[in-house]
Backbone atoms as SQL, in Angstrom:
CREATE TABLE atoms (id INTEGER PRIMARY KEY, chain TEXT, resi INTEGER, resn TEXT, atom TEXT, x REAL, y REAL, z REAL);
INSERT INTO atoms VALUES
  (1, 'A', 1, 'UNK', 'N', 87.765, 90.317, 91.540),
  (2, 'A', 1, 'UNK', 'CA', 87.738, 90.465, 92.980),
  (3, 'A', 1, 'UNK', 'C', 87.178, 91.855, 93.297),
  (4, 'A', 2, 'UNK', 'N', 86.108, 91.727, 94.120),
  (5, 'A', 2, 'UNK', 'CA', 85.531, 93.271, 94.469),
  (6, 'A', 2, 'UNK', 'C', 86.548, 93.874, 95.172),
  (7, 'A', 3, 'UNK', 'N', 86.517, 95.600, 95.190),
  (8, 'A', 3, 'UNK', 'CA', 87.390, 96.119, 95.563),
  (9, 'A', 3, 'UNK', 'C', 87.084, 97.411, 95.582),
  (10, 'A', 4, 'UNK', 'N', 87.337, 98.455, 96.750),
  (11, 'A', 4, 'UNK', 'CA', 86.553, 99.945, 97.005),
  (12, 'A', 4, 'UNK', 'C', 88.155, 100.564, 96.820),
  (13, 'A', 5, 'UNK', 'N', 87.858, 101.349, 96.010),
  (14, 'A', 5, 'UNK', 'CA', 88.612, 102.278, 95.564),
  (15, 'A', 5, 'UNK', 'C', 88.711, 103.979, 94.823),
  (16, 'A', 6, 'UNK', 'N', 89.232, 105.207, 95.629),
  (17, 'A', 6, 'UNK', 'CA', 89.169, 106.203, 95.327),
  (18, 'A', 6, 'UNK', 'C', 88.947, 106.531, 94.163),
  (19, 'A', 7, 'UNK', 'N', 88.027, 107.453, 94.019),
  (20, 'A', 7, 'UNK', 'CA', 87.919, 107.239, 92.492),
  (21, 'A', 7, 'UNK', 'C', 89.050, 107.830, 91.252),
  (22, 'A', 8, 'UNK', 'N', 89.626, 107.451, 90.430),
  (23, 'A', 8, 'UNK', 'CA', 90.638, 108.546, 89.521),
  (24, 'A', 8, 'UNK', 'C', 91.482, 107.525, 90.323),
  (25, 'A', 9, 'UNK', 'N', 92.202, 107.271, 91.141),
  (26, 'A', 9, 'UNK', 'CA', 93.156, 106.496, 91.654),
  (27, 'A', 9, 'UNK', 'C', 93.320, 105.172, 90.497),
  (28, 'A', 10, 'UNK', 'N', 94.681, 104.708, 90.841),
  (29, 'A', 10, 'UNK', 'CA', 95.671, 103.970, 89.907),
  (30, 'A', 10, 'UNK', 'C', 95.007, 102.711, 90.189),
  (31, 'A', 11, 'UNK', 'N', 95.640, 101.570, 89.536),
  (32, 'A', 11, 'UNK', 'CA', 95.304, 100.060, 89.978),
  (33, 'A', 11, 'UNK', 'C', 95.670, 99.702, 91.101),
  (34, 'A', 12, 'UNK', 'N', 96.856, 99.670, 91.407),
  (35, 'A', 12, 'UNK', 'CA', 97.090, 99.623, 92.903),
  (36, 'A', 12, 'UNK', 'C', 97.339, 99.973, 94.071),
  (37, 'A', 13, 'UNK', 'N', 96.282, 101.073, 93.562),
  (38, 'A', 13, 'UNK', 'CA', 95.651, 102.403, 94.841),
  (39, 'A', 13, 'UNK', 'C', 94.918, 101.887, 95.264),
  (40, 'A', 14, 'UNK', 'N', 94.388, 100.799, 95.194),
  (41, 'A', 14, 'UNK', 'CA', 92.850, 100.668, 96.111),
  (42, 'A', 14, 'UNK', 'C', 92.782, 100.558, 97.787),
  (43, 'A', 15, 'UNK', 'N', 91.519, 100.315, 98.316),
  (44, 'A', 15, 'UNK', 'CA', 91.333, 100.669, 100.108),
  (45, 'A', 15, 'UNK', 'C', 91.865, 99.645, 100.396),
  (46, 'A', 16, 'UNK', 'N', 90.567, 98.629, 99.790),
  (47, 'A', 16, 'UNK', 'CA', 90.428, 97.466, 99.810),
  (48, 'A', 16, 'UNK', 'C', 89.288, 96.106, 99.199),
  (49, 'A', 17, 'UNK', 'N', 90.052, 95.055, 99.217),
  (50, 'A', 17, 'UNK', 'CA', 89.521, 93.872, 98.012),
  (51, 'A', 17, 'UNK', 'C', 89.062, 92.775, 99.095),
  (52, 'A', 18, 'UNK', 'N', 88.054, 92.084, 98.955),
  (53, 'A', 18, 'UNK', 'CA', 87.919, 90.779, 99.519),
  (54, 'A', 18, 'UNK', 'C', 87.700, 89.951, 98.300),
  (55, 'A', 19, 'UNK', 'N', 87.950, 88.538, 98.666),
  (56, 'A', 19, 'UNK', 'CA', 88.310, 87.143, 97.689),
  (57, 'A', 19, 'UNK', 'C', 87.756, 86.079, 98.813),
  (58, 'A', 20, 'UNK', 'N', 86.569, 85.477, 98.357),
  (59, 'A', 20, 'UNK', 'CA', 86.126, 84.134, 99.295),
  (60, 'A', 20, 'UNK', 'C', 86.833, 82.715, 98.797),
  (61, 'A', 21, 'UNK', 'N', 86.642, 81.979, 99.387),
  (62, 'A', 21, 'UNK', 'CA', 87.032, 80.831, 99.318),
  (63, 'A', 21, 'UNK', 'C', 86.095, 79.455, 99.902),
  (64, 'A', 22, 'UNK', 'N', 86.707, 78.385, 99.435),
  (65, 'A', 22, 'UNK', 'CA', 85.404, 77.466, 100.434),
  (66, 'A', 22, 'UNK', 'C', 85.587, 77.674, 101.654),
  (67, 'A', 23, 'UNK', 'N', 86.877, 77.702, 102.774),
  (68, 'A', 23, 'UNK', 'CA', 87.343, 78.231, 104.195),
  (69, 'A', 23, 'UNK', 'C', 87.858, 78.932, 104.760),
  (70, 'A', 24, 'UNK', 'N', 87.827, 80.341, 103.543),
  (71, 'A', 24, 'UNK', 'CA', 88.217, 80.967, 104.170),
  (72, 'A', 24, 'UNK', 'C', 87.120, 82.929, 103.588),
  (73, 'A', 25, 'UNK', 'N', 87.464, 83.797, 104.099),
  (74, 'A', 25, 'UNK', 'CA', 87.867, 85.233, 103.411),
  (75, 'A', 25, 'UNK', 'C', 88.553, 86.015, 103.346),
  (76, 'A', 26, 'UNK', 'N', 89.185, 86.019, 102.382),
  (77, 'A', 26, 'UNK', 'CA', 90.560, 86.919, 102.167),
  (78, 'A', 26, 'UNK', 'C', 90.311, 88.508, 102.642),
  (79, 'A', 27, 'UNK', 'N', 91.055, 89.651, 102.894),
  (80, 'A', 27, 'UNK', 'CA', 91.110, 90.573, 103.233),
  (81, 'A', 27, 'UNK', 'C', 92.555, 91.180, 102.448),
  (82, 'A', 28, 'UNK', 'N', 92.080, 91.980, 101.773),
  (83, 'A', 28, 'UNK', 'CA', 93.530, 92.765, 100.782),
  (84, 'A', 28, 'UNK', 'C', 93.619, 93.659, 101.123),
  (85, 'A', 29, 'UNK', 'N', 94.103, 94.646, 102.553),
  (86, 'A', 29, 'UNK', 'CA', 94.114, 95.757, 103.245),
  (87, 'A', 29, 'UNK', 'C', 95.158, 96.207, 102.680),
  (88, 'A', 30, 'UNK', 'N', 94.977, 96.560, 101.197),
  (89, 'A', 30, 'UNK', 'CA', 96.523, 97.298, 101.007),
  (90, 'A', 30, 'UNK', 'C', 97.475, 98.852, 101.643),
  (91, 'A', 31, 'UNK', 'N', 95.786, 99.333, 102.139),
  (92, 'A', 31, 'UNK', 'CA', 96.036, 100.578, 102.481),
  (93, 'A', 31, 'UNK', 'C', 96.885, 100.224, 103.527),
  (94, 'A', 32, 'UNK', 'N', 96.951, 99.450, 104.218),
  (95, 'A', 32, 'UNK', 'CA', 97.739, 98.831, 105.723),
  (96, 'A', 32, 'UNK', 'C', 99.049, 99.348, 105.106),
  (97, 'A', 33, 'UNK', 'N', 100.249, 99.150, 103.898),
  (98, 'A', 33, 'UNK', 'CA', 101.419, 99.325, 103.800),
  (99, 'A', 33, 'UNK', 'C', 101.787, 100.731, 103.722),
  (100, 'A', 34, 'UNK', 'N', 101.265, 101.293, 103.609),
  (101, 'A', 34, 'UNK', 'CA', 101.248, 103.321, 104.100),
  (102, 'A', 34, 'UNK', 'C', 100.614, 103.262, 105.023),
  (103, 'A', 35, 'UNK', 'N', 99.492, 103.088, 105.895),
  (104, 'A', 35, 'UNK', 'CA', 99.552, 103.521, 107.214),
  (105, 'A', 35, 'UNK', 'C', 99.493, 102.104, 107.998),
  (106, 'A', 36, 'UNK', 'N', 100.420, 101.528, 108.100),
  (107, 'A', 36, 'UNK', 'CA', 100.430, 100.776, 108.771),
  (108, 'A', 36, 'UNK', 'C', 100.369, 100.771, 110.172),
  (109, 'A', 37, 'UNK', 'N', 100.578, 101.650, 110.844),
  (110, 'A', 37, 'UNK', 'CA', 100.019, 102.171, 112.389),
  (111, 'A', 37, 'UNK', 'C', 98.332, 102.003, 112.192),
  (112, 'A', 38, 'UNK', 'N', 98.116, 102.328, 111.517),
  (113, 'A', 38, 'UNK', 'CA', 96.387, 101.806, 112.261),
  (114, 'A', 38, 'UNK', 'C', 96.103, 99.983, 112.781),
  (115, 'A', 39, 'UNK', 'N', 97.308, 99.369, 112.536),
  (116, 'A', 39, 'UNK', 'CA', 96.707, 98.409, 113.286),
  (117, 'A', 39, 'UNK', 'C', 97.454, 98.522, 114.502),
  (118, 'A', 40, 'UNK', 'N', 97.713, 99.777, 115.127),
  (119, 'A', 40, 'UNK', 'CA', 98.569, 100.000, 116.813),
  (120, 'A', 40, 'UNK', 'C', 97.305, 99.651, 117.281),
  (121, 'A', 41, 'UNK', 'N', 96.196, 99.994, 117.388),
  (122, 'A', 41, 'UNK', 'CA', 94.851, 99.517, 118.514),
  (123, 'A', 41, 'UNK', 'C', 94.368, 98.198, 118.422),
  (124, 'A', 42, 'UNK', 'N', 95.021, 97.157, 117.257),
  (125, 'A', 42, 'UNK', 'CA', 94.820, 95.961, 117.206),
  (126, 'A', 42, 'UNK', 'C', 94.732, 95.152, 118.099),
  (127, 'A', 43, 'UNK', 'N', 94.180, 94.229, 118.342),
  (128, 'A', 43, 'UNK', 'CA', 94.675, 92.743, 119.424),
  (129, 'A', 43, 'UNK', 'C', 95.514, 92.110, 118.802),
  (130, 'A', 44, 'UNK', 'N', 96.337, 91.385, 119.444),
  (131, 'A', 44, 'UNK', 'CA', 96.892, 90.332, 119.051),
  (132, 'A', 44, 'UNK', 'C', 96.286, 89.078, 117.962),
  (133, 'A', 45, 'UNK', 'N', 94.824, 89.051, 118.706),
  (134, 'A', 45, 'UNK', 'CA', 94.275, 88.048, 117.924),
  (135, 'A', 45, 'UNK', 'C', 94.333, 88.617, 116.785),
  (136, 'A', 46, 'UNK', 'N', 93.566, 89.548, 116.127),
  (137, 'A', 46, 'UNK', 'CA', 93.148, 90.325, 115.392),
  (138, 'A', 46, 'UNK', 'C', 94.735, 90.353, 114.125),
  (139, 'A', 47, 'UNK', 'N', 96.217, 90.723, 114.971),
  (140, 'A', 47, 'UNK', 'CA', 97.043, 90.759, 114.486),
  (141, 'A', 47, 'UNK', 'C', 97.347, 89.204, 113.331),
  (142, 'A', 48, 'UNK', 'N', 97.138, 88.349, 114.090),
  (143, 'A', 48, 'UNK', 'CA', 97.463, 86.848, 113.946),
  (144, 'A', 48, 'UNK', 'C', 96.474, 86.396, 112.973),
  (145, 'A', 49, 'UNK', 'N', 95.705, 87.058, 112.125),
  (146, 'A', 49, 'UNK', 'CA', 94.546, 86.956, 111.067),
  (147, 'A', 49, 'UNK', 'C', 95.637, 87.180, 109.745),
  (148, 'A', 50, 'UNK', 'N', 96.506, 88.509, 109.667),
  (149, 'A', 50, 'UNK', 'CA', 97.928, 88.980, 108.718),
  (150, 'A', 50, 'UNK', 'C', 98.422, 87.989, 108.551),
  (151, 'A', 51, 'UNK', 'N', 97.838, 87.440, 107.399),
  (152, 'A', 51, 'UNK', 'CA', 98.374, 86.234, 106.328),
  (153, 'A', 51, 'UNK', 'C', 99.446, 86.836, 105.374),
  (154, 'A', 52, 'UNK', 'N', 99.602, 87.847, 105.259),
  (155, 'A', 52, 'UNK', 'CA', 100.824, 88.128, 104.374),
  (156, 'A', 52, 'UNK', 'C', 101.046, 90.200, 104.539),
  (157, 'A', 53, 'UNK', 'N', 101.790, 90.753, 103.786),
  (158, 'A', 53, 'UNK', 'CA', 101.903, 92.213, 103.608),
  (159, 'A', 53, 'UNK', 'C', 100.800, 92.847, 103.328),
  (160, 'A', 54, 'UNK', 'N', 99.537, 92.491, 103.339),
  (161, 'A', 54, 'UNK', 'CA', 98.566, 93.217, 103.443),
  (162, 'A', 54, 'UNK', 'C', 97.413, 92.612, 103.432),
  (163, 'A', 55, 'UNK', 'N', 97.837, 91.400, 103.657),
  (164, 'A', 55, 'UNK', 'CA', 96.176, 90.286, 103.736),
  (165, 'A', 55, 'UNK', 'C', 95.836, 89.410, 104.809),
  (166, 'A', 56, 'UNK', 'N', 94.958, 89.617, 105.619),
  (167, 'A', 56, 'UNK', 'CA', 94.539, 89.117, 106.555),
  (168, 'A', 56, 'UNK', 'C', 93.091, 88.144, 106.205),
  (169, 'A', 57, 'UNK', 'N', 93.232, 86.746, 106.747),
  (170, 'A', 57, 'UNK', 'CA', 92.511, 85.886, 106.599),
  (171, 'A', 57, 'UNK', 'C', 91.559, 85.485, 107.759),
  (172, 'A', 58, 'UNK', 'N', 90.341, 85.526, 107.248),
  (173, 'A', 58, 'UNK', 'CA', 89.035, 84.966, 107.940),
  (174, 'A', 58, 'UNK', 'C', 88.346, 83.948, 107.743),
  (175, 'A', 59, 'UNK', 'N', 88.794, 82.620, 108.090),
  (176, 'A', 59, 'UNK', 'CA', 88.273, 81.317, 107.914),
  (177, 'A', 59, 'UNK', 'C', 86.650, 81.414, 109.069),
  (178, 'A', 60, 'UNK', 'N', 86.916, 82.309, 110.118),
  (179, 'A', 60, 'UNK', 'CA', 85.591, 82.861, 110.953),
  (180, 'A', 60, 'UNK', 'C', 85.527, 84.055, 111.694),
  (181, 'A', 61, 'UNK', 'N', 84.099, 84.684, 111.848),
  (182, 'A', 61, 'UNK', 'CA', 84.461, 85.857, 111.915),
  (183, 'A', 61, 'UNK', 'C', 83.069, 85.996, 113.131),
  (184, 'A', 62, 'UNK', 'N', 83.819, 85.851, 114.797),
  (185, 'A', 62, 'UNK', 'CA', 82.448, 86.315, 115.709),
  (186, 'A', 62, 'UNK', 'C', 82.110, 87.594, 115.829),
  (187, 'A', 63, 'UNK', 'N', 81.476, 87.833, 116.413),
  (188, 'A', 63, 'UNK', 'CA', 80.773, 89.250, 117.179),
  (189, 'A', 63, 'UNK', 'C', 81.886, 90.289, 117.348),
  (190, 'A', 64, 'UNK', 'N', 82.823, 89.618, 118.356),
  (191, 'A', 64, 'UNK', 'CA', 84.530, 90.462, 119.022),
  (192, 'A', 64, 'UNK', 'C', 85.030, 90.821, 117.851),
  (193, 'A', 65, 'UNK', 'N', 85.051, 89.588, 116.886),
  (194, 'A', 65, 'UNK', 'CA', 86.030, 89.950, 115.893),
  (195, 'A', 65, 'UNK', 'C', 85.950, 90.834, 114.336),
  (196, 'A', 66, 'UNK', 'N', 84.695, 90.730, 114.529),
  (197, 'A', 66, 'UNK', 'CA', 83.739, 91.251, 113.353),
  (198, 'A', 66, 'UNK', 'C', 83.666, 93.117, 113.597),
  (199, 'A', 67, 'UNK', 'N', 83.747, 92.773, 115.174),
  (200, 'A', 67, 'UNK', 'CA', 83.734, 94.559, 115.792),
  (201, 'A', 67, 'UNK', 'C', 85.016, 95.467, 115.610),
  (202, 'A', 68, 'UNK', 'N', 86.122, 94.513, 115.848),
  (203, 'A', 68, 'UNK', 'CA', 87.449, 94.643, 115.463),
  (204, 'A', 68, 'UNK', 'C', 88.056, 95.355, 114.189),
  (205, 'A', 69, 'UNK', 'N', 87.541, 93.943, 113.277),
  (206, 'A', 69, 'UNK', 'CA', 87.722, 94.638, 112.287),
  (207, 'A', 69, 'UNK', 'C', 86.931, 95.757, 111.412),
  (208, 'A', 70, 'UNK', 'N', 85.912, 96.185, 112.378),
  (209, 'A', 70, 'UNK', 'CA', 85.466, 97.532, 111.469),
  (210, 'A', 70, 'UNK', 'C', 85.965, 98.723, 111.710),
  (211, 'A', 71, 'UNK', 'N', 86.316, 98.581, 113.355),
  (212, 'A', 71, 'UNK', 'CA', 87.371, 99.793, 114.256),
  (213, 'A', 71, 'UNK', 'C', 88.651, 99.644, 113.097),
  (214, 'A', 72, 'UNK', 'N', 88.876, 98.552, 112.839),
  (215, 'A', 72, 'UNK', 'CA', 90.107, 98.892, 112.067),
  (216, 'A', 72, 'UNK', 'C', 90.094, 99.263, 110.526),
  (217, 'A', 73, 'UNK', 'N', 88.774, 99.240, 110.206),
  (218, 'A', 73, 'UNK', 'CA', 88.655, 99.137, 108.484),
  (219, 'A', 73, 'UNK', 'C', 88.229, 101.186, 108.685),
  (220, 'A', 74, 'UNK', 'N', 87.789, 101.024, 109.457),
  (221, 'A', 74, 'UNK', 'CA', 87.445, 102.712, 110.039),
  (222, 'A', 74, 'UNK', 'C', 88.483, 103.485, 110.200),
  (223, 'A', 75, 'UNK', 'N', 89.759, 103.306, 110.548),
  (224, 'A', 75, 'UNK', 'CA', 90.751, 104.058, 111.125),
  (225, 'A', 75, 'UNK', 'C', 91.706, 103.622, 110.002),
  (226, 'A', 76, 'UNK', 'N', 91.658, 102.870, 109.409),
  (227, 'A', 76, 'UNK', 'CA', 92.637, 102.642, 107.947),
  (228, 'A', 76, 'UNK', 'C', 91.832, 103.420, 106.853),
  (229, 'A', 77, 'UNK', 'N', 90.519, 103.530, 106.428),
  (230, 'A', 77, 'UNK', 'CA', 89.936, 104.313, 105.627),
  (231, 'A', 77, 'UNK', 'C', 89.958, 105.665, 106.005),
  (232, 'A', 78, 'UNK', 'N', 90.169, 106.390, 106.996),
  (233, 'A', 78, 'UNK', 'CA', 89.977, 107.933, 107.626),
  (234, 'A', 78, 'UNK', 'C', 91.682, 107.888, 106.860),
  (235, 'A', 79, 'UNK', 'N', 92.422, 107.442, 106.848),
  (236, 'A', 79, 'UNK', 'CA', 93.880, 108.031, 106.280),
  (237, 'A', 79, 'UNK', 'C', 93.519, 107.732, 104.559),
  (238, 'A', 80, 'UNK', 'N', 93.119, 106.874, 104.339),
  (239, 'A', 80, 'UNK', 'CA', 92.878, 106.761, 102.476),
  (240, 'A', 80, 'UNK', 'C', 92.368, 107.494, 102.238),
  (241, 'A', 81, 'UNK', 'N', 91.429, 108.293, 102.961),
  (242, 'A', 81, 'UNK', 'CA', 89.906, 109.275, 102.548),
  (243, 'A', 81, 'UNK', 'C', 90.468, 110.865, 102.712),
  (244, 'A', 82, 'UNK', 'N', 91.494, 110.603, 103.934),
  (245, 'A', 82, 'UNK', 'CA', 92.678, 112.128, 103.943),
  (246, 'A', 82, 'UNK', 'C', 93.228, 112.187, 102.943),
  (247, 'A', 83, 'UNK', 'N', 94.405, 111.203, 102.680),
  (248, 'A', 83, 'UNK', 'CA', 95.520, 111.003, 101.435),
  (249, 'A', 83, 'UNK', 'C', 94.571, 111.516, 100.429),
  (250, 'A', 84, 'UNK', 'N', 93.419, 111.027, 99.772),
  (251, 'A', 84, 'UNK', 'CA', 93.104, 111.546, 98.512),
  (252, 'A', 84, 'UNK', 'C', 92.216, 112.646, 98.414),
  (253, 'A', 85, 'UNK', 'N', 91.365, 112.897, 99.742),
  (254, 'A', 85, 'UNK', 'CA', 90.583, 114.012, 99.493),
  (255, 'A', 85, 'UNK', 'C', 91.173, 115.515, 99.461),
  (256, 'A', 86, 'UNK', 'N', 92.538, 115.060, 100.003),
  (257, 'A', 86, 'UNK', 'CA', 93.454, 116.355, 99.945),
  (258, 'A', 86, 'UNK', 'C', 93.115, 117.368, 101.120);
């Protein structure tokens, strides 16, 4: 499973992993369980994607939602990129 991760960091340090499927795309936002406030600017919709403690699922992904989640992949990576750059 691809996966962006700090470099020197542990196995399950990473940002984040995606995993396709025939209907869906997985999202492994692990960084979400330490800063989990970055999804405070979320939508609801956006919320209701959180298939589990750190995985949010995309069976489709429009324009709104595609924008969404980069505001949020942006503001969850600015704390991973603090945490390790020191």
């Amino acid at each position: 499973m691809p996966s962006l991760r700090w470099p020197g960091s542990g196995a399950h340090d990473y940002f984040a992993a995606v995993k396709r499927s025939a209907h869906k795309v997985s999202l492994y936002a692990i960084a979400v369980d330490t800063w989990p406030d970055a999804l405070e600017d979320s939508s609801e919709a956006f919320r209701k994607r959180r298939t589990g403690k750190a995985t949010f699922s995309f069976p489709a992904l429009d324009e709104d939602m595609a924008a969404e989640l980069d505001r949020f992949l942006e503001r969850l990576y600015q704390r991973y990129r603090e945490h390790h750059a020191g």
